[in-house]
N, C-alpha and C positions, 0 to 999 in steps of 0.2 A: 876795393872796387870790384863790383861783382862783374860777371861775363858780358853783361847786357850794357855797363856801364864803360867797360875797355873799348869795346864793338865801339860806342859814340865817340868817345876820345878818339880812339885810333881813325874814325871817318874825319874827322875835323882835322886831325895831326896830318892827315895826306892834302887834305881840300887846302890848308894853309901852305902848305910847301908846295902843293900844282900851283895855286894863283901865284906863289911868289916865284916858281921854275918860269911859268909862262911869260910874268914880267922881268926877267933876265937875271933875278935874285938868288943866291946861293946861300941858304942860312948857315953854312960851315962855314963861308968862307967870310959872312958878316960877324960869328963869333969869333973867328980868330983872329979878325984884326980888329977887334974891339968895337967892333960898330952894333952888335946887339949882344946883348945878356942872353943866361941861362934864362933866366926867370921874364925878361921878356919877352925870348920864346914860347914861354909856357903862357904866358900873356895874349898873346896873338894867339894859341891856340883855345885858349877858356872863353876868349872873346867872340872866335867864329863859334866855337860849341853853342853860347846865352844869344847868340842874335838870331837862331834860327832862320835865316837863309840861306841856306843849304842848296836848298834848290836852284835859288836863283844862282848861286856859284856854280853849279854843276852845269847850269845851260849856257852860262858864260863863259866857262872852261871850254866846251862842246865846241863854241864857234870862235873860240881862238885859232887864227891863221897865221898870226906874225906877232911880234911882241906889241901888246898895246904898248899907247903912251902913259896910261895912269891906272890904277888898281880900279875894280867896278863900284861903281859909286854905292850900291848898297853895303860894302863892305865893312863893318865894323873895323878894322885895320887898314883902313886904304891910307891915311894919313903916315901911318910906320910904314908901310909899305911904299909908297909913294917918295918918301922920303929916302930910302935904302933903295931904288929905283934909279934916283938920279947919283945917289953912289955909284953901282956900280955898273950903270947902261955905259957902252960906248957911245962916245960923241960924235 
């Protein structure tokens, strides 16, 4: 992976862990009690990389004020994410 190609991963690798910090999601603590994989980690991040809405995450990020109720509909992951949501939100 050349330098130009880390820079993308690494923007994606953050964009998926904000959207899922903002939705009350902790990916450590969904790997250690078995509720996600290595590789579907790696999964959720290959998948915001190919969808190229970036943008639209970024301005959805921007105007988060409280934890939504469900990941942004444009989300290529909103489905895993949504579902590991009601894991681990408080009731």
């Amino acid at each position: 992976m050349d330098g130009q190609e880390q820079g993308e991963f690494q923007r994606h690798f953050w964009l998926t862990r904000s959207v899922a910090r903002v939705m009350g999601i902790n990916f450590t603590e969904a790997m250690a009690e078995g509720q996600l994989t290595d590789g579907e980690f790696t999964d959720l991040v290959s998948n915001c990389r190919a969808s190229g809405c970036s943008g639209f995450c970024e301005i959805w990020l921007s105007a988060q004020t409280d934890t939504p109720d469900a990941a942004p509909v444009h989300c290529p992951n909103a489905s895993a994410l949504n579902r590991l949501q009601r894991l681990y939100r408080p009731a």
